[in-house]
Structures are given as C-alpha cells and as structure tokens.
C-alpha positions as CSV (number, residue, x, y, z in Angstrom):
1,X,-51.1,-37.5,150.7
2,X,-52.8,-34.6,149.4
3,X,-50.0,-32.0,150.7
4,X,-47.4,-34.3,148.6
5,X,-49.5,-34.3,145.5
6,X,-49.9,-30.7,146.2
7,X,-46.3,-30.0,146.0
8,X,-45.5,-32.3,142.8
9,X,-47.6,-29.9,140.7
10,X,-46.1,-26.6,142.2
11,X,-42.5,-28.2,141.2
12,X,-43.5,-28.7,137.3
13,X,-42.6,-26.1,134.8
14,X,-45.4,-24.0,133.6
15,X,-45.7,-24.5,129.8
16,X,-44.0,-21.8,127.5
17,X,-46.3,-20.1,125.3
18,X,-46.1,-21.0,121.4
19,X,-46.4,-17.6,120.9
20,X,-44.2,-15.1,122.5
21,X,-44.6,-11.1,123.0
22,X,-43.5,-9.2,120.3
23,X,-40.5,-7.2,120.7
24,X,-42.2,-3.7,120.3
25,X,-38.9,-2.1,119.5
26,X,-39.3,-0.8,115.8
27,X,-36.1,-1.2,114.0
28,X,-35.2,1.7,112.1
29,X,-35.3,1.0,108.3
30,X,-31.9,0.3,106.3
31,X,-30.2,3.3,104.0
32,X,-31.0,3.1,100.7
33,X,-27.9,3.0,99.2
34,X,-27.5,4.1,95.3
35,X,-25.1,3.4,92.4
36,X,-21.5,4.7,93.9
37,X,-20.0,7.6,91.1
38,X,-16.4,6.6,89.3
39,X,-14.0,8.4,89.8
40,X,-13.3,10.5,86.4
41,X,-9.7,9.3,86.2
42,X,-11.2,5.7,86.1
43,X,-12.9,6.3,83.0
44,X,-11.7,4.4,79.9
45,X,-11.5,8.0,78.4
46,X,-10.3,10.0,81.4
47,X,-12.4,13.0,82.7
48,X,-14.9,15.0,79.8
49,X,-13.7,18.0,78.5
50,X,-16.0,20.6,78.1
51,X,-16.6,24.4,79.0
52,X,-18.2,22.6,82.4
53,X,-15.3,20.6,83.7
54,X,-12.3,23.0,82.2
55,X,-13.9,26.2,82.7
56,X,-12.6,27.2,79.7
57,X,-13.9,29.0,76.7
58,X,-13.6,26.6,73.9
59,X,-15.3,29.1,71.2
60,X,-13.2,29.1,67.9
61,X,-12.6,32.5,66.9
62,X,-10.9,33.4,63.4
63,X,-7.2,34.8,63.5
64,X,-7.2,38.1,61.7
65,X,-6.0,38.7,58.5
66,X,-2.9,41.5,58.1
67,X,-2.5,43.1,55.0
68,X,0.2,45.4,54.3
69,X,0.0,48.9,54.1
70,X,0.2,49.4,50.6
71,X,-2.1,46.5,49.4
72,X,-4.9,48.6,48.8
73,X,-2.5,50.7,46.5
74,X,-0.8,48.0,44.8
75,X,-4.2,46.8,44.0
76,X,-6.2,49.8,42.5
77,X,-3.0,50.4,40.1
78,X,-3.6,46.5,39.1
79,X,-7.1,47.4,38.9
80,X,-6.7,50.3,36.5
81,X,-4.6,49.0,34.1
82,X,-6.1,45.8,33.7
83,X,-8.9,48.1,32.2
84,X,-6.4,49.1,29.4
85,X,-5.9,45.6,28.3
86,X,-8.5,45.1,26.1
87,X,-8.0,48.2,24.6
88,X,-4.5,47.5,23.8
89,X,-5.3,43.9,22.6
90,X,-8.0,45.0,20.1
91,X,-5.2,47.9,18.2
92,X,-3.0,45.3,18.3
93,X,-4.7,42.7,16.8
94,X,-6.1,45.1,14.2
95,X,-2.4,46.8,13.8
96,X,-0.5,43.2,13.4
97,X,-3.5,42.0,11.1
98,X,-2.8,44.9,8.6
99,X,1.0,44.0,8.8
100,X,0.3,40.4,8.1
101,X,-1.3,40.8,4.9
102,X,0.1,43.7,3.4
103,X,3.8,43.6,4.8
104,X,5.1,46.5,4.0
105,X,2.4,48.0,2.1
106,X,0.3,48.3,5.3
107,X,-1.2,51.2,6.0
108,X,0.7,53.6,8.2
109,X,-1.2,53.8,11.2
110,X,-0.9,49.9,11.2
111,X,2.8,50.0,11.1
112,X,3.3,53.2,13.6
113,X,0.5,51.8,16.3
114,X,1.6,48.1,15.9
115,X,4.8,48.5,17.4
116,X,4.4,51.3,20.5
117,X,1.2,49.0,21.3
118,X,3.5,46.2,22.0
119,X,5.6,47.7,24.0
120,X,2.5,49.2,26.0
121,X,1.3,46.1,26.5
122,X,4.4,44.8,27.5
123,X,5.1,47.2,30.6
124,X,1.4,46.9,31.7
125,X,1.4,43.2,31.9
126,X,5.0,43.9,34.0
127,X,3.2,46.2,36.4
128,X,0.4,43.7,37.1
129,X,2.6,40.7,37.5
130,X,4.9,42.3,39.9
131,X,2.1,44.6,42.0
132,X,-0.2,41.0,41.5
133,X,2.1,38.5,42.7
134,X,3.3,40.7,45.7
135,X,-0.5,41.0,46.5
136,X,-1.1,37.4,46.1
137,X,1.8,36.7,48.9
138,X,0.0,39.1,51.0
139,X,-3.4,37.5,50.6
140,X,-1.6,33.6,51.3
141,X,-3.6,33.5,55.0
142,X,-7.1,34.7,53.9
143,X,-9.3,32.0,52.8
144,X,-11.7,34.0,51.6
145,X,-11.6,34.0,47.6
146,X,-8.5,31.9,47.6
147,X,-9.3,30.0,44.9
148,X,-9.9,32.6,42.4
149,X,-7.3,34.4,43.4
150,X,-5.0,31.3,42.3
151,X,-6.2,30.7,39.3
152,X,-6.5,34.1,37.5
153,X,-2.8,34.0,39.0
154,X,-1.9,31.3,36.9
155,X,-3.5,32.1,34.2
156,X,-2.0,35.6,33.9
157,X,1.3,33.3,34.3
158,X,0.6,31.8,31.2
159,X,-0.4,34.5,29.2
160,X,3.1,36.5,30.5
161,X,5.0,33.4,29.1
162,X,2.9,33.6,26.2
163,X,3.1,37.1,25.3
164,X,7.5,36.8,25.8
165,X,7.4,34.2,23.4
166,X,5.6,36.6,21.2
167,X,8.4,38.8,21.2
168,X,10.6,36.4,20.5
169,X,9.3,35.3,17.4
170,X,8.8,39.2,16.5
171,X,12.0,39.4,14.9
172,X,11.5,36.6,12.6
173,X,8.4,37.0,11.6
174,X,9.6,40.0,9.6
175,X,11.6,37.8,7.2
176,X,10.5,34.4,7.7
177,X,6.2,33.6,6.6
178,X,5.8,30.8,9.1
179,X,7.3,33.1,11.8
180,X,4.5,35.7,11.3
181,X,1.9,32.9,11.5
182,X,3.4,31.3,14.8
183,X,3.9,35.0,16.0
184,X,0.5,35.6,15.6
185,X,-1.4,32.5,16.8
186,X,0.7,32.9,20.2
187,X,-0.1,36.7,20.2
188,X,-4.0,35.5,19.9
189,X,-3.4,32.5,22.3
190,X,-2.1,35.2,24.8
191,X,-4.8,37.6,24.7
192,X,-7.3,35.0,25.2
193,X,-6.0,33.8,28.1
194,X,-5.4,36.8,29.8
195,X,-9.1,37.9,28.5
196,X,-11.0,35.1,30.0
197,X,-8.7,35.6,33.2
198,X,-9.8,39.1,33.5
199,X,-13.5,38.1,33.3
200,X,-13.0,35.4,35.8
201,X,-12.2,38.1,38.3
202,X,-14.9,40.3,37.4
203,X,-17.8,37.8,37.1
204,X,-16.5,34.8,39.4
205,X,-17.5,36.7,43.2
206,X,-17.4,34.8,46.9
C-alpha cells in the first residue's frame, strides 16, 4: 500500500513556477532613426541656387563703359565755346536793342557788331550741337549723369530751333514793326533757354 501511494506522487507533475528565470540576454537597443532628407529635385522649387550648390560666383560686376577716342576732344571744344555764349548773347542783345529803337539811326557799333555777332553765334551753337549730340550717343550706356545729360540736350534743342527761327524772321523785321518785336522776343526766348541749360550743367553735379 505504501509502495503504491509512493509511486502516485512520483507520477504527478511538479508545479510550474509563476515566475520564470529571466532571459539574461540583453537585447541590443533599436536605431534611432531620424527625419529621411528629400531629394532636391523633389522640392516644389527644385534644388537652391546659390554660390554653395552651383559653385559659381554670382557677384554682379558692372560692364565697362567705352568711349571713343576723341570724346575727350569733342568735349573740351564743347566746353570752350560754351564759355563764349554769354558773351555773344549780352553784344547781341545790346547791339539788336540799339537797332530796335533807333532803326537806322543806331549807333554804328550797334549796326557793325549786331550782325557778325549773329553769325558767331550761329556757327558756335553748330559746333556744340554736332560735337554734343555725337557725345551724347557715345555716353547712351553710362548711367552715370544720364539724366542731365538728357535734358541740357534738349534744351539746347530748343534753343537751336529757337535761334533758326530768329533768323528767319531777321529779314522782315527790317521792314515790317511786328517782325522786329517777334524777332526779338524769340532771340530773348533763345538765349534764356540756352542760359539756364548751361547753368544746369555747371551747377546740377552726380
């Protein structure tokens, strides 16, 4: 009896432990994975362009400006007899002023100065508009005092129509009352112009 008892309990299964051993293999810790780069050519705006990703030198540098040879010429002989202006202007006004009053009782240096002046003035403002415009066309790249450049230009225009209207009416004015007036209003007209042109250049500077 006691040898059959003793062989039940060998036959039942020894309970299983609640808790079991600890696998002491350390498992090695996951890869830290970060954001993943896009591709430049995915980019809504393609790659960046810049000195980094071209490799290229992106500094603007200013084409030069050519002049021609004889620019510096052309201008000192504008220069020079742009200084004779005035002159000329004030023995013509005082000249034609004479005329106008007197006729022909003017005085004689009114009559002999009034007409050579004229013709004076006449081949200086020639010699300024040709050696002026061709140094304007010259000058059509540089920026620098564009503007002024321009608009003594035009007013020099104006006062070069003004003054061959002038002439025009020089003819008639030596029969005709109203001629002389209109003759001399566009004469003074003329001269300011061109004056205040001429100080524009000296005065206006950038």
């Amino acid at each position: 009896m006691q040898a059959a008892v003793a062989l039940m309990l060998l036959t039942i299964p020894s309970p299983v432990s609640a808790n079991p051993v600890a696998d002491t293999v350390v498992a090695a810790p996951a890869p830290h994975l970060g954001p993943v780069p896009i591709p430049a050519s995915l980019l809504p705006d393609g790659p960046a362009a810049g000195p980094a990703s071209t490799g290229q030198d992106t500094t603007r540098r200013t084409a030069a400006i050519e002049y021609s040879s004889f620019y510096g010429t052309r201008l000192k002989i504008h220069q020079v007899l742009s200084y004779t202006m005035l002159p000329l202007f004030a023995l013509q006004y005082a000249s034609g002023n004479q005329i106008l009053e007197y006729g022909n009782a003017a005085p004689d240096w009114a009559q002999s100065v009034h007409g050579p002046t004229a013709s004076m003035l006449a081949g200086v403002f020639a010699v300024n508009t040709v050696t002026g415009a061709w140094n304007l066309w010259d000058s059509r790249k540089d920026p620098a005092g564009r503007s002024r450049r321009y608009v003594h230009s035009a007013l020099m225009f104006i006062a070069d129509a003004g003054f061959v209207y002038t002439g025009v009416l020089s003819s008639q004015a030596e029969t005709s009352y109203d001629a002389r007036q209109q003759h001399r209003n566009m004469a003074i007209a003329s001269m300011s112009v061109a004056t205040a042109s001429w100080l524009m250049m000296l005065l206006w500077k950038d």
